[in-house]
VOTOR-511031 format. One record per residue (C-alpha): residue number from 0; x, y, z. Coordinates in nm, 2 decimals. Each point is the difference from the previous one (the first is absolute). Layout:
# residues N
+-----+--------+--------+--------+
!   k !     c1 !     c2 !     c3 !
+-----+--------+--------+--------+
! NUM !      X !      Y !      Z !
...
+-----+--------+--------+--------+
# end
This chain:
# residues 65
+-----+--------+--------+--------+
!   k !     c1 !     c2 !     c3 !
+-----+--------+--------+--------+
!   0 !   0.00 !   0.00 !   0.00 !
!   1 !   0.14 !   0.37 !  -0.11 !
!   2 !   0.11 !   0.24 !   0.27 !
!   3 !  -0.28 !   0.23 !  -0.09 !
!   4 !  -0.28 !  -0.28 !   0.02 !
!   5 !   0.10 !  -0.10 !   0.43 !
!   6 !   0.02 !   0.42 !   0.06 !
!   7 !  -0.35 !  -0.01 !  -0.18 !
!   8 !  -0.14 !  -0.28 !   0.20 !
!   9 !   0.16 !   0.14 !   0.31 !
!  10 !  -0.14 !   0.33 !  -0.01 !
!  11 !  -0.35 !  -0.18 !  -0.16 !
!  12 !  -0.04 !  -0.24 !   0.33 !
!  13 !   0.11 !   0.27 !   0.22 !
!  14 !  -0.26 !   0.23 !  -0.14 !
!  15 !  -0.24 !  -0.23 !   0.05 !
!  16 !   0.08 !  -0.09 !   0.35 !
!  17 !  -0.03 !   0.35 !   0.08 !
!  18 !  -0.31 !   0.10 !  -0.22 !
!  19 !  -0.20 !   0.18 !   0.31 !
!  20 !   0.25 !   0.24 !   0.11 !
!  21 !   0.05 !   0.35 !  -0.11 !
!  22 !   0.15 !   0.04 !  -0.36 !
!  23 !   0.22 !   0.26 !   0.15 !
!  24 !   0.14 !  -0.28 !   0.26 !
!  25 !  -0.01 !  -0.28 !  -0.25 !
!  26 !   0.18 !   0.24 !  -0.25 !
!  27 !   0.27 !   0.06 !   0.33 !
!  28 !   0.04 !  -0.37 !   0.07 !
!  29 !   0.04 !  -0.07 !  -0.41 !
!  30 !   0.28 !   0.26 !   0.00 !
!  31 !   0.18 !  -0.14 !   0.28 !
!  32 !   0.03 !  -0.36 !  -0.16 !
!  33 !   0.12 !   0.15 !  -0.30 !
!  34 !   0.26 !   0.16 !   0.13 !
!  35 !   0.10 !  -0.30 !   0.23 !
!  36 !   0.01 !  -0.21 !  -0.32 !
!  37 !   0.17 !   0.19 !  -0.27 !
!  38 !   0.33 !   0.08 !   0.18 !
!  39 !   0.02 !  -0.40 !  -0.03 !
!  40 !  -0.05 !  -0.01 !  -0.43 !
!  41 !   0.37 !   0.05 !  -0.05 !
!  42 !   0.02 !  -0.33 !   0.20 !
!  43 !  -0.30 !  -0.20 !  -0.14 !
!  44 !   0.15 !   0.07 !  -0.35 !
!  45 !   0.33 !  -0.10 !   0.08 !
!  46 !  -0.15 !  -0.32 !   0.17 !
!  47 !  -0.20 !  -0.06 !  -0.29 !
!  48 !   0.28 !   0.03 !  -0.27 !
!  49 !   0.21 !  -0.23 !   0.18 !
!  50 !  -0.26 !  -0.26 !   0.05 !
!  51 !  -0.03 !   0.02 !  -0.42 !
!  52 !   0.33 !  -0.05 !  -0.05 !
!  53 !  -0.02 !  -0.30 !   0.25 !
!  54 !  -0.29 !  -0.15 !  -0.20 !
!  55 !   0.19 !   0.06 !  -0.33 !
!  56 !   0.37 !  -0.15 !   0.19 !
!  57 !  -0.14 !  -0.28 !   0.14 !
!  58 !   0.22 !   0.11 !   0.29 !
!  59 !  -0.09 !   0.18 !   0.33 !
!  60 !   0.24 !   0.31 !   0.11 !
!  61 !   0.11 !   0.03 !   0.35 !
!  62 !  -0.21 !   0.34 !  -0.06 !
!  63 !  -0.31 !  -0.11 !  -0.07 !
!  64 !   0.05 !  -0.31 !   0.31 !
+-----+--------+--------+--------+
# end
């Protein structure tokens, strides 16, 4: 599944859980996960490349173990 796609279900369930508060809360606690999460892309992508080049080696990297 694409990076984009989990953020988009993320934000979808947590929008959900939270469908009776106040849009201006909701809108609060929405800004707050994204900017826990996206100081953490520079990682996922790194993580990610290296598990593709593990599927296309065959081999595991101490990196991605």
């Amino acid at each position: 599944m694409h990076t984009k796609a989990i953020i988009f279900l993320l934000f979808s369930t947590f929008l959900w859980a939270n469908c009776g508060n106040n849009p201006d809360d909701l809108q609060k606690q929405v800004f707050a996960i994204h900017d826990e999460v996206m100081p953490k892309m520079d990682e996922i992508y790194s993580l990610r490349k290296d598990l593709l080049e593990t599927k296309t080696n065959g081999t595991a990297t101490q990196k991605v173990l």
